[in-house]
N, C-alpha and C positions, 0 to 999 in steps of 0.2 A: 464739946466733943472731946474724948478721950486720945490722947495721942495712939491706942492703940487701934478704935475707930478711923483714924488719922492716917492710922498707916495701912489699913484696909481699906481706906475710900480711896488712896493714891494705886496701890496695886491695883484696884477695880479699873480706874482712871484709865490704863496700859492696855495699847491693841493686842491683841494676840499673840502679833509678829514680837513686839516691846517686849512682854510676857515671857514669849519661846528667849531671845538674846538675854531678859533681865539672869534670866535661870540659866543659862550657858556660861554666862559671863560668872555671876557668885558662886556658881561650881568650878571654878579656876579654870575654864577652858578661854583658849586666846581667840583672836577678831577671828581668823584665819582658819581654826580648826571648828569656830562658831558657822561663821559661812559654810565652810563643806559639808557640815552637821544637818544643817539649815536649807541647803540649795540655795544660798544668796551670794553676792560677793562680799568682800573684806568693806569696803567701803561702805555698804548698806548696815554692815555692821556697827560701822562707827556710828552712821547717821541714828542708827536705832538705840544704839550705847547714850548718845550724847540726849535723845528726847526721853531718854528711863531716867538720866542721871535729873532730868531739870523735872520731869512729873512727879518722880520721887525727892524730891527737892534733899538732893543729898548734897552734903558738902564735898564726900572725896569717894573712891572706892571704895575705902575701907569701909566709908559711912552706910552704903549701900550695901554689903555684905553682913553690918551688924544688922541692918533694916531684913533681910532678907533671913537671919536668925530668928529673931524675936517673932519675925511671920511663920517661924515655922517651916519655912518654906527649903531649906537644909538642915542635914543632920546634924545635932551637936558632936564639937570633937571632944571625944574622949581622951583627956590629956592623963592620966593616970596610966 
């Protein structure tokens, strides 16, 4: 299996809910502005933050924001 198969069977893996926060969260929005985005609380936020972090077997944030690049899944920044 291709890591990038790898990294579309882990997104697949993601409820809906995990899905909506993974995407809130690598768009730089915080726990708090996620929730009221969401209709959840702050805390449901962490819980859902903390089960994307371990299905996408990421090591840190950052790692999770390159993962969510490579998927495509936000736009590249145009640093020029």
């Amino acid at each position: 299996m291709s890591s990038d198969n790898s990294l579309e069977a882990r997104i697949a893996s993601l409820t809906p809910r995990e899905r909506d926060v993974f995407e809130h969260l690598v768009q730089g929005r915080s726990n708090k502005l996620t929730a009221a985005e969401l209709g959840i609380s702050p805390r449901t936020v962490e819980i859902h933050r903390g089960r994307v972090m371990k299905k996408m077997e990421a090591e840190s944030f950052s790692h999770l924001v390159r993962m969510a690049l490579q998927a495509e899944l936000l736009p590249e920044i145009d640093e020029s």
